[in-house]
Backbone as CSV, one residue per row, in Angstrom:
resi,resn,N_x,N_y,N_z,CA_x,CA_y,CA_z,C_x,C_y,C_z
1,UNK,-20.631,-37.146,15.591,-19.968,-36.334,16.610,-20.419,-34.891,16.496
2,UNK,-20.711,-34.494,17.338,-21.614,-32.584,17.586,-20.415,-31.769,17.862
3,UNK,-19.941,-30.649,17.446,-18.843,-29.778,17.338,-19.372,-29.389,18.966
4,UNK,-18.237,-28.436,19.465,-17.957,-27.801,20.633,-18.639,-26.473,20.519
5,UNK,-19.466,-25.922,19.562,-20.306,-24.949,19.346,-21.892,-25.467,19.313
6,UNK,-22.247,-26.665,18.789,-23.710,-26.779,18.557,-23.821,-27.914,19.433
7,UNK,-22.977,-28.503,20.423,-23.474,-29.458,21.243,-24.510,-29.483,21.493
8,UNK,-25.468,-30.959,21.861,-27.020,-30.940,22.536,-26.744,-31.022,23.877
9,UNK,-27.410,-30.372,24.319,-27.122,-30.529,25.938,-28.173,-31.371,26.689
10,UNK,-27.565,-32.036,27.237,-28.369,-33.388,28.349,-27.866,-32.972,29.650
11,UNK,-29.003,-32.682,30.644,-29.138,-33.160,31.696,-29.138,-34.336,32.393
12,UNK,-28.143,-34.895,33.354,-28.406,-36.044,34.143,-28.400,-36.194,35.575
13,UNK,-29.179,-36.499,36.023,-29.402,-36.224,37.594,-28.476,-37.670,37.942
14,UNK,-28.134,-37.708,39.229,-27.434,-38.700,40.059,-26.248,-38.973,39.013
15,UNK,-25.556,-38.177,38.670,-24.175,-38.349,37.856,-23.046,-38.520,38.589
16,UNK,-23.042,-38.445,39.942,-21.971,-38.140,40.717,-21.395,-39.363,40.993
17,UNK,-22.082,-40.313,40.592,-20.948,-41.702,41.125,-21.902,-42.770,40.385
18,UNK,-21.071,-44.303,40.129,-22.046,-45.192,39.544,-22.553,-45.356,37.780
19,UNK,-23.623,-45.485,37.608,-23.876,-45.490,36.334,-24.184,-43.934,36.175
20,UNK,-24.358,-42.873,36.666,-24.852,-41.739,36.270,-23.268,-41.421,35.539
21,UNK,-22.038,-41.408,36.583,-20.926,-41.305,36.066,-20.475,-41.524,35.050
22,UNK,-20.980,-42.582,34.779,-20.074,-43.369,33.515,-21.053,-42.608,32.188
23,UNK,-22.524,-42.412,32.409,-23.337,-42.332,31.510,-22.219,-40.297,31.277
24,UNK,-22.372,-40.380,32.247,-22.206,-38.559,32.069,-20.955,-39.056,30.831
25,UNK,-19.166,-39.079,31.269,-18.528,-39.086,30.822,-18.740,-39.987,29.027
26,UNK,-19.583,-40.845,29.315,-19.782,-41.891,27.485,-20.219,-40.304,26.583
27,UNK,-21.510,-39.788,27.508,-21.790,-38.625,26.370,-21.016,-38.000,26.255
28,UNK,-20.359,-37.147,26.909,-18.987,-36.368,27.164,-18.415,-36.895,26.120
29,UNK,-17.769,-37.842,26.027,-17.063,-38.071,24.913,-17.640,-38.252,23.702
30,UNK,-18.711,-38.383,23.602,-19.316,-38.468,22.063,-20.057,-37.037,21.298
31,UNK,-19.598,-35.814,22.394,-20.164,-34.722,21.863,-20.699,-34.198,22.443
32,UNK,-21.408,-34.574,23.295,-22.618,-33.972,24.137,-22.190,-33.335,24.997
33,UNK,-23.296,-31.749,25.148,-22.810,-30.965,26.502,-23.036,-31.824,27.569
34,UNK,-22.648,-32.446,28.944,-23.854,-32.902,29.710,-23.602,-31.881,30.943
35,UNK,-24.558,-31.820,30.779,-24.631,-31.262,32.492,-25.338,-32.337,33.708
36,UNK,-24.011,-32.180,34.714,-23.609,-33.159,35.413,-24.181,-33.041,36.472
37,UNK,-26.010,-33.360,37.013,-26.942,-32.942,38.200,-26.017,-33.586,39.287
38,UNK,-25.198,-33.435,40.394,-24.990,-33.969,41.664,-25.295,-33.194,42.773
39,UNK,-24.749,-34.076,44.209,-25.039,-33.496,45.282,-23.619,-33.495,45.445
40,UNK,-22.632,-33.769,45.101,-21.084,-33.729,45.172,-20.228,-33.697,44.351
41,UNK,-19.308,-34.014,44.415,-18.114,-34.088,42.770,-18.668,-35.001,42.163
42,UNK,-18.149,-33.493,40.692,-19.340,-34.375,39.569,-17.936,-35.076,38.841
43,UNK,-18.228,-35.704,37.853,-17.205,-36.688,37.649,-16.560,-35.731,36.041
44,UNK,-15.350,-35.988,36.157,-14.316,-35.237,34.919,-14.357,-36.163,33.738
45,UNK,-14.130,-34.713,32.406,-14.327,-35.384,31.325,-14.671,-34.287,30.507
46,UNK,-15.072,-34.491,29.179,-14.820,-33.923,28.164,-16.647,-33.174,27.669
47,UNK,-16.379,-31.768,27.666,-17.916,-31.798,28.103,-19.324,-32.061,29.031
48,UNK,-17.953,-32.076,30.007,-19.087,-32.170,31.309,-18.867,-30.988,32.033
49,UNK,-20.185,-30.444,32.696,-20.379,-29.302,33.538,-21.074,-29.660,34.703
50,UNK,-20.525,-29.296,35.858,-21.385,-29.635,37.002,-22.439,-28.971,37.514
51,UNK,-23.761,-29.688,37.715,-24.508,-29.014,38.609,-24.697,-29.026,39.610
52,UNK,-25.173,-28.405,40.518,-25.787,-28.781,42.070,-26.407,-29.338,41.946
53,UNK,-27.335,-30.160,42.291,-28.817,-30.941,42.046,-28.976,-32.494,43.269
54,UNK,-30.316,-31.866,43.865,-30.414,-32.433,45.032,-32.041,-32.629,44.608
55,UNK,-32.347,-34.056,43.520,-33.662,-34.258,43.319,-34.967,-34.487,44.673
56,UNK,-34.296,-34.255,45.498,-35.085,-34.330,46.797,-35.280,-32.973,47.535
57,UNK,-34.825,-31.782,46.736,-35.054,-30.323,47.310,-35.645,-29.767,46.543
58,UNK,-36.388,-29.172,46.481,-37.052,-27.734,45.997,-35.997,-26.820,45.252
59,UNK,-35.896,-26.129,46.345,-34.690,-25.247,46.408,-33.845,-25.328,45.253
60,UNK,-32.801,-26.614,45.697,-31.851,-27.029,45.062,-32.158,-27.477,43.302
61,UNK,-33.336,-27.894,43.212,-33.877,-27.362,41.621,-34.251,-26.534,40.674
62,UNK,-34.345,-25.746,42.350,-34.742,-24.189,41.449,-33.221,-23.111,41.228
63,UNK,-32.710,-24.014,41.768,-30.844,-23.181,41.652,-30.678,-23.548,40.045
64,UNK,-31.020,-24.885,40.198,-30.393,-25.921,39.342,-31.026,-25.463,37.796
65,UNK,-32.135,-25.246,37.630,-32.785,-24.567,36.501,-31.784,-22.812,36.325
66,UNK,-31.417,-22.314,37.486,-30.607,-21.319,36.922,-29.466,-20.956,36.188
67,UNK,-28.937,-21.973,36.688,-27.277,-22.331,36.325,-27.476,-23.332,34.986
68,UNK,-28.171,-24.094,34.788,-28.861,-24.619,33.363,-28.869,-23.481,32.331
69,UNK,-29.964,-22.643,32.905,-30.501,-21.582,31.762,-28.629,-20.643,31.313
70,UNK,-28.412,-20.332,31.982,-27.367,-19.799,32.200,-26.590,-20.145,31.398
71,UNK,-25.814,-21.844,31.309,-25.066,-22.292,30.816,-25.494,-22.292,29.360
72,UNK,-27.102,-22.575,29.354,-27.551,-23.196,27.604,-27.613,-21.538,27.063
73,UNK,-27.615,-20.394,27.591,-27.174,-19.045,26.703,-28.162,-19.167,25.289
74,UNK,-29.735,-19.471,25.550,-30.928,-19.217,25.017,-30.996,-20.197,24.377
75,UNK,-30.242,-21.332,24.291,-30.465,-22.516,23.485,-31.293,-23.867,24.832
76,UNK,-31.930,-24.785,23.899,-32.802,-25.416,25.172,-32.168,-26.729,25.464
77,UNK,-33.130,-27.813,26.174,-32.337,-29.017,26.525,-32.375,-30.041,25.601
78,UNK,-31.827,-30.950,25.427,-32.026,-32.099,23.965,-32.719,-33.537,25.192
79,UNK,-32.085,-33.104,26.067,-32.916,-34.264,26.880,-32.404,-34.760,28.552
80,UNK,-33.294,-34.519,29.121,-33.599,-34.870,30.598,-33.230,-36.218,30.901
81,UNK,-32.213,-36.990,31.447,-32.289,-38.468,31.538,-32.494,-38.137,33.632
82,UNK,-33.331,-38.677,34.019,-33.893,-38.906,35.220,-32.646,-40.687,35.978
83,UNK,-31.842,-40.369,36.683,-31.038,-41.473,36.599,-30.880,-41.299,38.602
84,UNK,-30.926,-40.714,38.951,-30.465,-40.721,40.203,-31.993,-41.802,40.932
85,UNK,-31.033,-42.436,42.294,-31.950,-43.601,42.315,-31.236,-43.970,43.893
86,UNK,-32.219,-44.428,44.798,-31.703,-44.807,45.744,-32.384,-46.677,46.495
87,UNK,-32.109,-47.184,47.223,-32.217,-48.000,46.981,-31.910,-49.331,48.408
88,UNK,-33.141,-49.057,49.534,-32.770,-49.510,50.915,-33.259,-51.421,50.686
89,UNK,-32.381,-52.195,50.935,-32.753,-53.324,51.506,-33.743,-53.296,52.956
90,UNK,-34.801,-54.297,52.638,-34.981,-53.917,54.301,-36.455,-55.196,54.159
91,UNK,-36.838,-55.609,55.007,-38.118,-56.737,55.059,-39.368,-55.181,55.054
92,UNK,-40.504,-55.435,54.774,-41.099,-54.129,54.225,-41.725,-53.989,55.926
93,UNK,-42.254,-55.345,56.571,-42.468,-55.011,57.847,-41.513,-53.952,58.521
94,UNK,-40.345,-53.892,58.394,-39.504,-53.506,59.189,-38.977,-51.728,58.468
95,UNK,-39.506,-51.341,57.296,-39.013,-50.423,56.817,-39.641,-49.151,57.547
96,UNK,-38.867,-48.203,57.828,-38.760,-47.068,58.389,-39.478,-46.104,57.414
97,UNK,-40.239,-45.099,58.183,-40.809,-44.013,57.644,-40.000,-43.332,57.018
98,UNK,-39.066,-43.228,57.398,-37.819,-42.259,56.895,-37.305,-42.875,55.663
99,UNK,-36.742,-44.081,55.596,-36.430,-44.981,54.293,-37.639,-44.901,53.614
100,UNK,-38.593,-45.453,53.800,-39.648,-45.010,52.557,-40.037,-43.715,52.010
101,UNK,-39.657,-42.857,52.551,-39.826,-41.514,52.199,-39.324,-41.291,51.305
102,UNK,-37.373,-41.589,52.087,-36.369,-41.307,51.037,-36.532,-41.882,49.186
103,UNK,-37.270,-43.198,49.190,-37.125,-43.910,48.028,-38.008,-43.500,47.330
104,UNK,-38.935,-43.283,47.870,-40.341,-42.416,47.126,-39.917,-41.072,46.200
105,UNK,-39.134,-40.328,47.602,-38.550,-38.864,47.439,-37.732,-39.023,45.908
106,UNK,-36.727,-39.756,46.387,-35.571,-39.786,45.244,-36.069,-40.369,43.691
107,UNK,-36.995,-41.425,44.035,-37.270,-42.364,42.864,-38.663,-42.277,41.958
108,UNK,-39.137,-41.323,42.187,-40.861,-40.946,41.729,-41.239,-39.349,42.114
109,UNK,-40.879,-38.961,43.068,-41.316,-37.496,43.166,-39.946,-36.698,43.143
110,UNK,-39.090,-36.989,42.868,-37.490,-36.520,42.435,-37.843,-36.490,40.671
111,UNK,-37.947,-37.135,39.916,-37.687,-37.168,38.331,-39.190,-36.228,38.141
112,UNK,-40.401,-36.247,39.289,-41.851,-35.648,38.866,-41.177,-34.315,38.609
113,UNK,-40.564,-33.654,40.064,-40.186,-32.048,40.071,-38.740,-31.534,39.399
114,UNK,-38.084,-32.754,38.777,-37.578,-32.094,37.907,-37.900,-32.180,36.383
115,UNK,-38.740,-33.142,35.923,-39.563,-32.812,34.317,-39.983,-31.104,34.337
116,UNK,-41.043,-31.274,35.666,-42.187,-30.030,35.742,-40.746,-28.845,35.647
117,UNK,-39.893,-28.581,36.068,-38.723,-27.484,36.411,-38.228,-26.834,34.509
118,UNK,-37.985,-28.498,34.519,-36.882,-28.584,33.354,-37.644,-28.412,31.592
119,UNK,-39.117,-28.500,32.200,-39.953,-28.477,30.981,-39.828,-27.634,29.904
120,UNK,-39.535,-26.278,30.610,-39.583,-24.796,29.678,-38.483,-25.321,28.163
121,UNK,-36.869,-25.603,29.199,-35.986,-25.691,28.691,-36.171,-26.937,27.473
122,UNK,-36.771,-28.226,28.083,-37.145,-29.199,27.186,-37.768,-29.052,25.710
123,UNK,-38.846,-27.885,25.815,-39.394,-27.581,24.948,-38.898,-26.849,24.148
124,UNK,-37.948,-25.982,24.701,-37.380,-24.711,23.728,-36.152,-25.638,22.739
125,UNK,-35.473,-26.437,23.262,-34.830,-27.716,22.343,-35.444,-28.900,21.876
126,UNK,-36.962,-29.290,21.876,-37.500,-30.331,21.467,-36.918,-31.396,21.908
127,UNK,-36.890,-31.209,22.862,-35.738,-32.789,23.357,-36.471,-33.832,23.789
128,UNK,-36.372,-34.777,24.868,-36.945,-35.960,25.106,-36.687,-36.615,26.743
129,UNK,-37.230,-37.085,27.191,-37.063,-37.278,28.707,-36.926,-38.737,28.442
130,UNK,-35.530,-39.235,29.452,-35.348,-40.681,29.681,-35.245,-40.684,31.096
131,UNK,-36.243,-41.714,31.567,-36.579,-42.339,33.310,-35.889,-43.812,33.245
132,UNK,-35.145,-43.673,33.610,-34.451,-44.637,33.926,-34.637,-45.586,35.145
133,UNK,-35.401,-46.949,34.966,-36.437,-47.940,35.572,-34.925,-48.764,35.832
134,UNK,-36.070,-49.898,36.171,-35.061,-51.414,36.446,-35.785,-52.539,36.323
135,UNK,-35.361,-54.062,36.285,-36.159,-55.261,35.609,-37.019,-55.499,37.092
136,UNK,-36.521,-54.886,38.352,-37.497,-55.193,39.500,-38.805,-54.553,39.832
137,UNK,-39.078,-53.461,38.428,-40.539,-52.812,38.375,-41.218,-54.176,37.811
138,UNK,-40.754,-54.785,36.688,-41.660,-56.150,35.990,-41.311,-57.373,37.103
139,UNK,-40.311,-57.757,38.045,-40.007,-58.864,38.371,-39.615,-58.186,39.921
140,UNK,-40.367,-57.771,40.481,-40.441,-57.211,42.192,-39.179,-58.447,42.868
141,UNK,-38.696,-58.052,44.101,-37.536,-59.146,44.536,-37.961,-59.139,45.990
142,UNK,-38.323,-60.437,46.865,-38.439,-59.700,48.311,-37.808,-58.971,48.978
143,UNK,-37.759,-58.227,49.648,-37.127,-57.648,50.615,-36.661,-55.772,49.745
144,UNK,-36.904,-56.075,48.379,-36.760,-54.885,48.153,-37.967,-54.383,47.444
145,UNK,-38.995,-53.995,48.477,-40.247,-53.958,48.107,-40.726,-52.623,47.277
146,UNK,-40.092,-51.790,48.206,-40.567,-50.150,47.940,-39.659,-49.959,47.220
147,UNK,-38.469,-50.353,47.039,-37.997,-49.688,45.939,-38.224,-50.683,44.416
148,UNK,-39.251,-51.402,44.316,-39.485,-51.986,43.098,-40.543,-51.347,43.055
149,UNK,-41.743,-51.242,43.751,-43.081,-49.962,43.909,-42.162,-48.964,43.462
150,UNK,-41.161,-48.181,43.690,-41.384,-46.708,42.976,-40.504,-46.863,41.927
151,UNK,-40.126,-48.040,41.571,-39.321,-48.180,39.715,-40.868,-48.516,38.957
152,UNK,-41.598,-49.067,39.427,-43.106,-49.630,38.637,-43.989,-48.189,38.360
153,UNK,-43.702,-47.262,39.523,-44.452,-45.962,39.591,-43.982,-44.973,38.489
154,UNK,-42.441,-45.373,38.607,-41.766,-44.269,37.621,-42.268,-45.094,35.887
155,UNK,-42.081,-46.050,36.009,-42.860,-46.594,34.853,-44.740,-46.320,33.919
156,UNK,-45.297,-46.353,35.083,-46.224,-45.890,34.900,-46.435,-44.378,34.520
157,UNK,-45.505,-43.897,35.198,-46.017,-42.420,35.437,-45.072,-42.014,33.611
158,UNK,-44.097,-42.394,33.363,-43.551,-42.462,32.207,-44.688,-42.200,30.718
159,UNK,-45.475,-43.760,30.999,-46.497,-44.169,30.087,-47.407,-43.117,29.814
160,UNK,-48.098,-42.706,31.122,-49.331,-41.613,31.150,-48.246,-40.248,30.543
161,UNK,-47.217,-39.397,31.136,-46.518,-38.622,30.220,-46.332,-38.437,29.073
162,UNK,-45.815,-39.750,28.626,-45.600,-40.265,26.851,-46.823,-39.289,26.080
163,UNK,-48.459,-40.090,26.498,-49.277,-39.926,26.011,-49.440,-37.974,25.946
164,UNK,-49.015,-37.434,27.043,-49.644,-36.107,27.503,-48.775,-35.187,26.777
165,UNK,-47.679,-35.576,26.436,-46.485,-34.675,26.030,-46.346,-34.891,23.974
166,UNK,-47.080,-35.857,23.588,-47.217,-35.996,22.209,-47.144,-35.409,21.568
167,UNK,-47.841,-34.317,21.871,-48.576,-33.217,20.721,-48.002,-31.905,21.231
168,UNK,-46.764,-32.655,21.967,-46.037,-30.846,21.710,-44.564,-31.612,21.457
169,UNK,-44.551,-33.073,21.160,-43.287,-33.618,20.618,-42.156,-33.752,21.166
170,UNK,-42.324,-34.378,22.561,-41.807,-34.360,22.913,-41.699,-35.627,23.297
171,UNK,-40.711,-36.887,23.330,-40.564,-38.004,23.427,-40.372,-38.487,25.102
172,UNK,-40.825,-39.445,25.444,-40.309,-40.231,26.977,-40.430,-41.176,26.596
173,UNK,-38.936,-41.788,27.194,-38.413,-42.865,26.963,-37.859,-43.722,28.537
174,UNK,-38.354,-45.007,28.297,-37.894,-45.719,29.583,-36.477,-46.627,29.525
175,UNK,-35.632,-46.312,30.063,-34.553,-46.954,30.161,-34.235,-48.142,31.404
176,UNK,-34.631,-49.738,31.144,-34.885,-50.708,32.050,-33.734,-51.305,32.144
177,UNK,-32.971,-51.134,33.152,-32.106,-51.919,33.608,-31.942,-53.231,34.252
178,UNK,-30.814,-53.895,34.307,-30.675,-55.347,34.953,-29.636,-54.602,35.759
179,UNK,-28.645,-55.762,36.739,-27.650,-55.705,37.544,-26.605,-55.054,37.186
180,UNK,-25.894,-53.881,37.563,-24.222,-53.455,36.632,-23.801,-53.347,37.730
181,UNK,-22.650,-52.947,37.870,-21.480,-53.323,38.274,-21.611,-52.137,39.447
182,UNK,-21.940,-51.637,40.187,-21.980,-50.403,41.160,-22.014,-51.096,42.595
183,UNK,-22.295,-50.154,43.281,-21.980,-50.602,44.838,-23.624,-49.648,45.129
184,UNK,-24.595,-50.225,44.444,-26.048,-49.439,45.090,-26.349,-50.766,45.688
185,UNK,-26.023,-51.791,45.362,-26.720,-52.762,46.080,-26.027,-53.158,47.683
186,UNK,-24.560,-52.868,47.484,-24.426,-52.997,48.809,-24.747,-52.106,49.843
187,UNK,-24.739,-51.104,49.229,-25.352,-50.059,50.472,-26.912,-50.190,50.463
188,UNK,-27.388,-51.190,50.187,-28.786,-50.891,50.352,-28.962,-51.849,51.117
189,UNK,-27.605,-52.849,51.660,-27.677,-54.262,52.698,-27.239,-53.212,54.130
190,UNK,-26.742,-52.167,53.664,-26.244,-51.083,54.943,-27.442,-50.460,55.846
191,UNK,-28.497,-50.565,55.011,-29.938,-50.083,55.436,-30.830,-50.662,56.557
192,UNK,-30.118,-52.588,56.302,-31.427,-53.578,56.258,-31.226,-53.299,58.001
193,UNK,-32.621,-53.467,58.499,-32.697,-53.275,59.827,-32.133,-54.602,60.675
194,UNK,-32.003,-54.088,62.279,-31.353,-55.446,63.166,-33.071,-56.248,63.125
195,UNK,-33.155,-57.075,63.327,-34.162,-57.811,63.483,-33.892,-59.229,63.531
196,UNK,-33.806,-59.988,65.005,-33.237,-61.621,64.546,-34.438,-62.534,63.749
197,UNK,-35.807,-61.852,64.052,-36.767,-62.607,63.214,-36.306,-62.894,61.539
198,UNK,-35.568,-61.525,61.192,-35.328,-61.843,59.316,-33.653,-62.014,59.554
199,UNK,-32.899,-62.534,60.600,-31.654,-62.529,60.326,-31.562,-63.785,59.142
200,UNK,-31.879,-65.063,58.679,-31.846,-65.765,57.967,-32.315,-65.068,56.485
201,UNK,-33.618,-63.891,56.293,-33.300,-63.090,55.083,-32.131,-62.081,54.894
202,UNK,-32.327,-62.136,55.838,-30.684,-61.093,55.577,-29.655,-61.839,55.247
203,UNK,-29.519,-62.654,55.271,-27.935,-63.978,54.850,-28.264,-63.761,53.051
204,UNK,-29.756,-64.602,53.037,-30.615,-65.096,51.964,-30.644,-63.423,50.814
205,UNK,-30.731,-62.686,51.126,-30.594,-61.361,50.884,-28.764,-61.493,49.787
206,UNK,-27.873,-61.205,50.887,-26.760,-60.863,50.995,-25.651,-62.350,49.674
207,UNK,-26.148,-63.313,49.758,-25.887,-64.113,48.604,-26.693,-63.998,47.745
208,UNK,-27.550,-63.390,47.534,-28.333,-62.945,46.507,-27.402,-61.439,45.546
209,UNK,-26.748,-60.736,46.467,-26.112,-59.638,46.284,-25.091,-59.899,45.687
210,UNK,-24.270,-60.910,46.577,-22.964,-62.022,46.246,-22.907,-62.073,44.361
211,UNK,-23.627,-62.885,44.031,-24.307,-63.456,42.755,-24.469,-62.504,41.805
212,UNK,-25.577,-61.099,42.191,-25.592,-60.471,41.368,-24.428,-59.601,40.659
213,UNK,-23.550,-59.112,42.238,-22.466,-58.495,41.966,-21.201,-59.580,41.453
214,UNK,-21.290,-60.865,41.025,-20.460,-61.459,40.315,-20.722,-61.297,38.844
215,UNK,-21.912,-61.547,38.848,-22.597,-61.293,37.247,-22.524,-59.985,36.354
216,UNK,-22.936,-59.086,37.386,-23.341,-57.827,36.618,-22.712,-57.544,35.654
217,UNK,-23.131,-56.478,34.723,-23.057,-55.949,33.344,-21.509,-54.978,33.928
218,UNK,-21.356,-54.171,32.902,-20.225,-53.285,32.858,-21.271,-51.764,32.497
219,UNK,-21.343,-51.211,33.272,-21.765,-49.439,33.272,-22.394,-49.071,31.996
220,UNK,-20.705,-49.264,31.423,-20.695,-48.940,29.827,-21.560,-48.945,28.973
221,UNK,-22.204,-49.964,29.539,-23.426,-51.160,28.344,-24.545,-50.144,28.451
222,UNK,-25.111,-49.613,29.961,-26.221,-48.876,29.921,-25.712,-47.599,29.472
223,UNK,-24.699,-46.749,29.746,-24.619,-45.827,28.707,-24.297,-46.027,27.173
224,UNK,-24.255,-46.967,26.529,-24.468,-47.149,25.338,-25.763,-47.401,25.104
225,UNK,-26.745,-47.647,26.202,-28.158,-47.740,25.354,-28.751,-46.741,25.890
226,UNK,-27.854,-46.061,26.780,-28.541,-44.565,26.730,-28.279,-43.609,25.050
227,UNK,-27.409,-43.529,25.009,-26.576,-42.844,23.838,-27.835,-43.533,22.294
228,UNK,-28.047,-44.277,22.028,-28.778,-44.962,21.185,-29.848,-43.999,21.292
229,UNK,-30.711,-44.423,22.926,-32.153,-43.396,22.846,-32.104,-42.175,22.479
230,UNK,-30.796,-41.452,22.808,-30.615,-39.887,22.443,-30.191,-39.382,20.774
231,UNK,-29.516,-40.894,20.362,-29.454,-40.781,18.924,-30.492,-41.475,17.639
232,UNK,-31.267,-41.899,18.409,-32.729,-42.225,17.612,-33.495,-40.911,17.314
C-alpha cells in the first residue's frame, strides 16, 4: 500500500464508465494516485482525480498534459494505461466513413497521441505504458471487423514501442482481454446499419451478444491484472 504522500500516479484514459471505472477506483483503493482521463463524470473513490481527456482531440490532450503536470507538482507518471476503446457492430460492407474513423481515432491513433503527449512525464517517473487489446486482435469475429484491425494495430504498434523505448526503460505492456461484463457490446449492436441483405447477421450477431453477455467476466478480474502489471 503507497502512503497519501508518495503515491504513483497512473493515468487512465476512458475511465468514465465500464472497465476504465472499475480499473480507476481498484487502484484508488490500493494506493494509487489515478488520474481519471474522461469526457464526463469521472467515477468517485479514493484517490481518484479527474481529467478532461478526449483521446480523439488534440486540444483536449494538450489541456490534459496541463492539469497532469500540475497535479504531479514535479514528480512524473508511474504509468500510462491506454484503456478507452470504442467499438461499432456493423457488416464491413456496410461500415460508414465516419464509424471507421471513429474506431481508428479512438483505438490506435488515440493511445499513439497520448504516449507521444504523456512521454516527458513517463520518463521523469520511469513508469511503463499498458495498451489495453482484446482476444479479437488474435481471434477477429465477423461483423466486427475494424474494430479487431485496430486492437491487432494497437498490438503491433505496442511490440515495435517495447523494442524503441528499452534503452531508456521504459516498459509496454499489453493487457488482452476476453468478454466482461459492460454494455460496449450492446451499443456497438446500436451502430449496426438497416440493411435487409444482413438482417439474418444481425439476429446471428445479437445472440452472439446474448451469450457473451451471459458469460462474461466481472470488471474486477481485469483490474486485478491490471494492478499485477503495475506491481511487477
Amino acid at each position: 500500500m503507497r502512503t497519501d504522500t508518495g503515491r504513483a500516479a497512473v493515468l487512465i484514459t476512458g475511465a468514465g464508465r465500464g472497465l476504465g471505472a472499475v480499473m480507476a477506483q481498484r487502484l484508488g483503493a490500493e494506493g494509487y494516485l489515478v488520474l481519471a482521463g474522461t469526457r464526463g463524470p469521472a467515477p468517485e473513490g479514493d484517490g481518484i482525480v479527474p481529467v478532461r481527456l478526449d483521446v480523439t482531440e488534440a486540444a483536449s490532450i494538450e489541456a490534459a498534459v496541463v492539469t497532469v503536470t500540475d497535479q504531479l507538482d514535479g514528480r512524473g507518471l508511474s504509468a500510462i494505461v491506454n484503456n478507452a476503446a470504442v467499438l461499432h457492430a456493423s457488416p464491413l460492407e456496410l461500415a460508414s466513413p465516419a464509424s471507421v474513423q471513429e474506431q481508428l481515432q479512438t483505438n490506435v491513433a488515440g493511445p499513439i497521441a497520448v504516449i507521444q503527449a504523456f512521454l516527458p512525464l513517463l520518463r521523469l517517473g520511469g513508469g511503463r505504458i499498458v495498451n489495453v487489446s482484446s482476444i479479437n486482435a488474435q481471434l477477429p469475429l465477423p461483423y466486427w471487423a475494424v474494430y479487431s484491425a485496430t486492437k491487432a494495430a494497437l498490438v503491433a504498434m505496442s511490440d515495435a514501442l517495447r523494442m524503441e523505448l528499452a534503452s531508456a526503460g521504459i516498459a509496454v505492456s499489453v493487457l488482452t482481454l476476453g468478454a466482461f461484463a459492460t454494455d460496449i457490446r450492446r451499443d456497438a449492436l446500436d451502430a449496426w446499419p438497416s440493411a435487409a441483405a444482413y438482417e439474418s447477421a444481425r439476429r446471428t450477431t445479437g445472440a452472439l451478444v446474448d451469450m457473451l453477455d451471459a458469460t462474461a467476466a466481472e470488471p474486477v478480474a481485469a483490474a486485478d491484472a491490471l494492478l499485477s502489471i503495475l506491481d511487477a
